[in-house]
C-alpha distance (Angstrom), angle and dihedral (degrees) to the residues before:
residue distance angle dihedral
X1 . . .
X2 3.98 . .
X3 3.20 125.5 .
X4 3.74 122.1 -151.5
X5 3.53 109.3 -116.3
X6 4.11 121.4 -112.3
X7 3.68 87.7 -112.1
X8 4.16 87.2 57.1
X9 3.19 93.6 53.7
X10 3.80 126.3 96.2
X11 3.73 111.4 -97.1
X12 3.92 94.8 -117.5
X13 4.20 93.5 62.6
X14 3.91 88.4 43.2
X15 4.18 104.9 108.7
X16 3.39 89.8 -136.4
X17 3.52 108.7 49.4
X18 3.89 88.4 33.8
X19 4.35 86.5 56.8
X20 3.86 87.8 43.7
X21 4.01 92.0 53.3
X22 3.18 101.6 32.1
X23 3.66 114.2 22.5
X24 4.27 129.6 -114.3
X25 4.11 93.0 -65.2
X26 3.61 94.4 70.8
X27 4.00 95.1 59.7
X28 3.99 125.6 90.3
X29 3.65 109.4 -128.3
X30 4.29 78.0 -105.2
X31 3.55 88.7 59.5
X32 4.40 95.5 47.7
X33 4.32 82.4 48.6
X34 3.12 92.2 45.7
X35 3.86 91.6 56.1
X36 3.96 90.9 52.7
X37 3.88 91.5 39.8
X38 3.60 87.5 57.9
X39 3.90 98.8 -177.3
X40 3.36 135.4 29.0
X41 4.26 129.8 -152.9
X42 3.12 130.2 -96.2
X43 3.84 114.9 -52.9
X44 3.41 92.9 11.2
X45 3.58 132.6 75.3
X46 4.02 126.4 -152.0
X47 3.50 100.1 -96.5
X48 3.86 85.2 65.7
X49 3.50 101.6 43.7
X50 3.69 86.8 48.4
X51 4.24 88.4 48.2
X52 4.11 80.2 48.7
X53 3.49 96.3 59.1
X54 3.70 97.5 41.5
X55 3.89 87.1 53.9
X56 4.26 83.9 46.2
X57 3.72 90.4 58.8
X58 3.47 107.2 34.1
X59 3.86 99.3 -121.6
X60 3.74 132.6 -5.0
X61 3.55 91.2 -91.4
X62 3.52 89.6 68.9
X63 3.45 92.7 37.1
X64 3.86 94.7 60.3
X65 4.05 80.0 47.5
X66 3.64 97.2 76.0
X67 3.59 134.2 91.4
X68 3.54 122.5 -106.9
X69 4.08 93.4 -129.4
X70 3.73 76.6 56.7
X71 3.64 106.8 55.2
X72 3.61 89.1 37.8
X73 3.47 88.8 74.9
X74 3.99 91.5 54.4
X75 4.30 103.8 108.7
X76 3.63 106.4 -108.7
X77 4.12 94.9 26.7
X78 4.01 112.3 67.3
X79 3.54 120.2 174.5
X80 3.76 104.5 -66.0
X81 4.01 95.4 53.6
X82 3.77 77.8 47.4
X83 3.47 101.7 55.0
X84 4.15 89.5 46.5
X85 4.00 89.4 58.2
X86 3.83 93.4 47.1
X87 3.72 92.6 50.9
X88 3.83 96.0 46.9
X89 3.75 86.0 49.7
X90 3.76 92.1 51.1
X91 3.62 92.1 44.1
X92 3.87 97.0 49.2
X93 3.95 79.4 53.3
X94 3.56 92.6 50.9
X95 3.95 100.4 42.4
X96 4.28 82.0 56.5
X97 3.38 104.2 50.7
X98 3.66 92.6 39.3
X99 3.85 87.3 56.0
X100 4.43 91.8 46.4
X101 4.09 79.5 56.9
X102 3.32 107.8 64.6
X103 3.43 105.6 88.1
X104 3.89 137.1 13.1
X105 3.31 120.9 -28.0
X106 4.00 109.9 -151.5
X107 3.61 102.4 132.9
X108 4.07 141.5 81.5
X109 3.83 80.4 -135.6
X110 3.82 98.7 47.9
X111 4.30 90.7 48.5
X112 3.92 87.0 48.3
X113 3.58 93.7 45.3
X114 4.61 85.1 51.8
X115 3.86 86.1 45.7
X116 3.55 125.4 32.1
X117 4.03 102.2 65.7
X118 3.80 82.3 64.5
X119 4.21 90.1 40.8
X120 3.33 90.1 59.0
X121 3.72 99.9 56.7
X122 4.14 82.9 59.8
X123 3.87 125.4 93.9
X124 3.85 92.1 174.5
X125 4.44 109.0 56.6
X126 3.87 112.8 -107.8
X127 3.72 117.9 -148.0
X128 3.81 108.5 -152.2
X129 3.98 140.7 168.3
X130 3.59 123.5 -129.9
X131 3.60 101.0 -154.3
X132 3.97 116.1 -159.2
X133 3.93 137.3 -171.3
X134 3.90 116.2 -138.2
X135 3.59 101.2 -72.0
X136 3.25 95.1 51.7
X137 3.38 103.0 -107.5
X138 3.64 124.5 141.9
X139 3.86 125.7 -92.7
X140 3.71 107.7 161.9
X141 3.53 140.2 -16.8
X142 4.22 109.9 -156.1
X143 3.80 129.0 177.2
X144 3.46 111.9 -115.5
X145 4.20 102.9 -178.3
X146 3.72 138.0 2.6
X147 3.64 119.5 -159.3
X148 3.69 139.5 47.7
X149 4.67 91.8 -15.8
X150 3.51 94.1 -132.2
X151 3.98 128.0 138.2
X152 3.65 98.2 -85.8
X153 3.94 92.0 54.5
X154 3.65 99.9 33.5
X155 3.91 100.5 55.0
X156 4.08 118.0 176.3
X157 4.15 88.1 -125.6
X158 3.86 88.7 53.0
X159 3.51 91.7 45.0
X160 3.86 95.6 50.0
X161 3.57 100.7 35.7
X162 3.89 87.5 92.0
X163 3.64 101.8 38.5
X164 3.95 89.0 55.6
X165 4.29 90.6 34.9
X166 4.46 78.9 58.7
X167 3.66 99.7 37.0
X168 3.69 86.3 -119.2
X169 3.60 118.3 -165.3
X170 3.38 102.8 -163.6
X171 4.71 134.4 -2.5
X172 3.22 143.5 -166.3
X173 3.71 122.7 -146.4
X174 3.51 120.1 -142.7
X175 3.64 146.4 170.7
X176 3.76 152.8 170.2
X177 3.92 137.1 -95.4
X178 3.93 96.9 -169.8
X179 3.89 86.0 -167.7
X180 3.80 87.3 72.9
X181 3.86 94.4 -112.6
X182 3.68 119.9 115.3
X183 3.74 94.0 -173.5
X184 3.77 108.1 131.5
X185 4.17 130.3 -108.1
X186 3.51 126.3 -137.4
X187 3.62 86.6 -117.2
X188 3.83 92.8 55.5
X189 3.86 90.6 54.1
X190 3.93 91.9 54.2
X191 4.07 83.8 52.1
X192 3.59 97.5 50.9
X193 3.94 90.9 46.8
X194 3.71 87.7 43.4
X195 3.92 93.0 53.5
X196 3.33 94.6 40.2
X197 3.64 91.2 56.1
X198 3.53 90.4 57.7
X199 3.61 104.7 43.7
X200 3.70 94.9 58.6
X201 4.06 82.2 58.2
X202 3.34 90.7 48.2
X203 4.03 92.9 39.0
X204 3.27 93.9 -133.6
X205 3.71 118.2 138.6
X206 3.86 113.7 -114.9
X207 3.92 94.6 -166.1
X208 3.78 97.7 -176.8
X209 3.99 146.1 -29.7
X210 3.88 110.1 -129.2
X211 3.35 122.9 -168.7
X212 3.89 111.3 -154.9
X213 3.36 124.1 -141.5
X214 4.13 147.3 130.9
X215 3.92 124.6 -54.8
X216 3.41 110.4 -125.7
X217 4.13 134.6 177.4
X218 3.80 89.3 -8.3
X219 3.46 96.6 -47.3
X220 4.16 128.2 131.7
X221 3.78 113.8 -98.6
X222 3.83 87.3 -127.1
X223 4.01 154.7 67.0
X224 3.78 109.7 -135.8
X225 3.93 109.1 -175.8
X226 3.75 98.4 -172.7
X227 3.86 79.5 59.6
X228 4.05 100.3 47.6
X229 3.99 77.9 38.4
X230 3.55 102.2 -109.9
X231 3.36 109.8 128.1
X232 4.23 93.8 87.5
């Protein structure tokens, strides 16, 4: 089926126009794509190759997911369309967690807010330090592992090596369930305890392990164990 092109369209249900007029919250995620897309192929314009990959991937989380090699091969996209979506996605990431960081950072909620727009990007889980100075305010954040976080990966020297390379004061450790569900693994509980063991060698203050996921039916998008009270 043919798709009227954007330039056939009435100007009101054009993204651009529309943003221009009436400012980014009156777009469908179809319509912002569409805008980075630019053009579509032949019989079908950008707002339904944008609507095409959003079907693809199952939602634009997903979307946003995927490798640019990988949407490149998508018909209609091609590598340089693809490396404009992964950039904006990266950037939106960016912009957040560049925002969470401004100020002090003495919450679960605060570190989730600094970490998960990045998190969510991910569809392997990211263990990562959020190294602090003694106000709590936020020095670095580093990745530590990539992979399956288990204790192999996720050794105490790895995990440290930052933390004493900044002369942190205090971290948080953190890391990703890409299925969405923050609940904690047995193996996650014998990293905390392990970590926490060390830091209190080390006297470094382990503030917290998060475990960043999805909010669902009300419920945080994240597992703090200094709040369930399992950080010893």
């Amino acid at each position: 089926m043919r798709h009227a092109t954007i330039q056939e369209l009435p100007s009101r249900e054009r993204p651009r126009e529309k943003l221009l007029a009436r400012g980014i919250d009156s777009l469908t995620d179809a319509e912002i794509l569409a805008i980075l897309l630019r053009t579509g192929v032949s019989g079908k314009n950008a707002i339904a190759l944008a609507q095409e990959l959003l079907a693809q991937y199952g939602s634009l989380t997903q979307l946003a997911r995927a490798p640019a090699p990988q949407l490149a091969k998508h018909h209609g996209v091609g590598q340089a369309k693809a490396v404009q979506l992964s950039a904006a996605f990266g950037l939106g990431a960016r912009l957040a967690s560049e925002k969470a960081s401004g100020g002090t950072l003495d919450t679960p909620e605060l570190i989730y807010q600094l970490l998960w727009q990045e998190f969510r990007l991910l569809d392997r889980e990211s263990l990562r330090v959020v190294l602090l100075d003694t106000r709590y305010r936020l020095i670095a954040v580093r990745e530590v592992s990539r992979g399956t976080v288990n204790e192999s990966l996720a050794h105490p020297r790895e995990i440290f090596k930052p933390a004493i390379t900044h002369s942190a004061y205090a971290f948080v450790l953190a890391h990703n369930h890409p299925s969405g569900d923050p609940s904690p693994s047995e193996a996650d509980l014998r990293l905390t305890r392990k970590v926490g063991d060390a830091a209190r060698l080390l006297q470094i203050q382990m503030l917290d392990h998060l475990i960043c996921g999805a909010a669902s039916n009300g419920k945080p998008g994240y597992f703090s164990f200094k709040e369930a009270g399992l950080l010893g």
